[in-house]
C-alpha positions in Angstrom: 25.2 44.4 21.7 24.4 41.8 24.0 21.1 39.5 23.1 19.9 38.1 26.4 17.1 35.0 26.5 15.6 32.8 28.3 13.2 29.9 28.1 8.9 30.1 29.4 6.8 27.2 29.7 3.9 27.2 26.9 1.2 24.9 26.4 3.5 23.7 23.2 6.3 23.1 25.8 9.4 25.3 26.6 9.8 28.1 24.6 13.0 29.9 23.8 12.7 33.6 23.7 16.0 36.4 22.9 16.2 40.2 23.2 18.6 42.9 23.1 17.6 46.6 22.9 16.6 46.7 19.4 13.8 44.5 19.9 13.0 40.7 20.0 15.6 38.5 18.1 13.8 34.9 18.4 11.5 32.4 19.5 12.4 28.8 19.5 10.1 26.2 19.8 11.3 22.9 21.5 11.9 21.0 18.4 13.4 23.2 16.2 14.1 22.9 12.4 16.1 26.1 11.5 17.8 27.8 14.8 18.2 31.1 14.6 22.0 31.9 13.9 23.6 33.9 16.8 24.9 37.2 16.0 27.2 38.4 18.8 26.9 38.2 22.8 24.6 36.3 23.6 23.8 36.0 27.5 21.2 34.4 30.0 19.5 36.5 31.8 16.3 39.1 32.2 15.5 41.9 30.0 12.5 44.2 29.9 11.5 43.1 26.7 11.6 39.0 27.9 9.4 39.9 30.2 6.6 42.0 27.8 7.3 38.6 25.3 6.4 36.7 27.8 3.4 38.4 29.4 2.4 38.7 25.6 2.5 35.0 24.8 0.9 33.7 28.1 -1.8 36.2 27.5 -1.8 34.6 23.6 -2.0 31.1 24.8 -4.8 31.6 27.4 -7.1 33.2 24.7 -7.1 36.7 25.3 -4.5 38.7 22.9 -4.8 38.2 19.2 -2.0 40.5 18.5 1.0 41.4 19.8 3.2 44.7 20.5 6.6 44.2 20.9 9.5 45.4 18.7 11.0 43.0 16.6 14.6 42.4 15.4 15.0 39.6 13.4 18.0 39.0 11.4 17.6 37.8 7.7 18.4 38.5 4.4 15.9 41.6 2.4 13.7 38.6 0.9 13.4 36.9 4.0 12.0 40.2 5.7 9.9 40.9 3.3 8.1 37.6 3.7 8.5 38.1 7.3 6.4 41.4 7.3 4.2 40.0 4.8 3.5 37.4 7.2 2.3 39.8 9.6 -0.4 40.9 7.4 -2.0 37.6 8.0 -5.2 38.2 10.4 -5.5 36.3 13.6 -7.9 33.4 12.8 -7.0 33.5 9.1 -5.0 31.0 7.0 -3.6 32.1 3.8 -1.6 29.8 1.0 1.5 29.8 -0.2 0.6 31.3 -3.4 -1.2 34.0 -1.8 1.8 35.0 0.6 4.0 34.9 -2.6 1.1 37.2 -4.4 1.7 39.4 -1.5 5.3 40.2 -1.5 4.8 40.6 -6.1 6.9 37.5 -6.4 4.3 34.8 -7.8 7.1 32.9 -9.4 8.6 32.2 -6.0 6.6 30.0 -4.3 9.5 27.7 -2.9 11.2 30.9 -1.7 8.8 32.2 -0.4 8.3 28.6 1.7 11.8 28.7 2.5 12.0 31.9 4.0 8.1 31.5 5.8 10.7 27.9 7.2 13.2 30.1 8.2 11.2 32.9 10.1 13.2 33.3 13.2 10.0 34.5 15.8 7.0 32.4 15.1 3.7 32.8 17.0 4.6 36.7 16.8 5.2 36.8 12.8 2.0 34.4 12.1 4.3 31.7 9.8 1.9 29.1 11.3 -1.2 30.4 9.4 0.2 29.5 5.8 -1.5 26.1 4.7 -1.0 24.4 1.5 -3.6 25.5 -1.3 -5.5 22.3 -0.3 -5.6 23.2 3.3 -3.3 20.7 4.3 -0.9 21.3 7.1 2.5 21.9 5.4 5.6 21.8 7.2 6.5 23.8 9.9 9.3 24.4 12.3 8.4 23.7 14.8 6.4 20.4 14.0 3.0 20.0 12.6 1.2 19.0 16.0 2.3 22.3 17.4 1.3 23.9 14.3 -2.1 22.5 14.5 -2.6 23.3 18.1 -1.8 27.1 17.2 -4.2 27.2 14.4 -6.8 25.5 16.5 -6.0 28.1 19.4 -7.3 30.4 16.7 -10.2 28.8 15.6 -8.1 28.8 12.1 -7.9 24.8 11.7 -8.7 23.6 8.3 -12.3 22.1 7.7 -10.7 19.2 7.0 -8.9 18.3 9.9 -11.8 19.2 12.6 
């Protein structure tokens, strides 16, 4: 199956965005840590759901979504997507830590694997990985770089005390 993307302008810079038929595959930021890995065809070009994603994320960015509706696809091992769904239990404006995302999914014991798949989460913004914060509410790392990661938690109103 053939995965087409494209990149949009954000307020975090150009974002990349993929999608086949199954649903929406990634979101890279400009500056990315972990690209996702590309399964198949992959192709330039328009697809229905690059548009919704798009429409989705401007709506995001200018303050008026909080959620988002769009089919996802992501590729990644069964721990990874179980963190990944876990991830979208996370309410808009809301941080959680790494233990409690690791509480979440039943594996305490696996904080660092938890971290590493939260790292690894191939469509941030739309599965919240942003809104895990260490358990002193510092910024921990993030794909996509801390700044941008502190302007999406601001965006939310979700910005540590601490850092205000």
């Amino acid at each position: 199956m053939t995965v087409y993307y494209k990149h949009i302008e954000s307020p975090i810079g150009s974002l990349f965005i993929a999608a086949d038929d199954t649903g929406l595959r990634a979101i890279e930021f400009p500056e990315n840590r972990h690209p996702v890995k590309r399964h198949g065809e992959w192709r330039e070009g328009d697809h229905p759901l690059l548009e919704k994603t798009a429409r989705q994320l401007g709506e995001y960015f200018a303050g008026t979504r909080q959620s988002f509706d769009l089919p996802l696809a992501p590729y990644g091992t069964d721990f990874q997507l179980g963190v990944w769904q876990a991830l979208r239990l996370i309410p808009f404006g809301e941080t959680w830590s790494y233990a409690q995302l690791a509480a979440k999914i039943g594996k305490t014991s696996a904080m660092r694997a938890v971290g590493a798949a939260n790292g690894r989460n191939p469509l941030p913004i739309i599965v919240p990985c942003h809104r895990v914060i260490g358990a002193d509410g510092s910024l921990t790392g993030f794909g996509g770089g801390l700044p941008t990661k502190e302007f999406l938690l601001r965006l939310e109103g979700a910005l540590p005390s601490a850092l205000l």
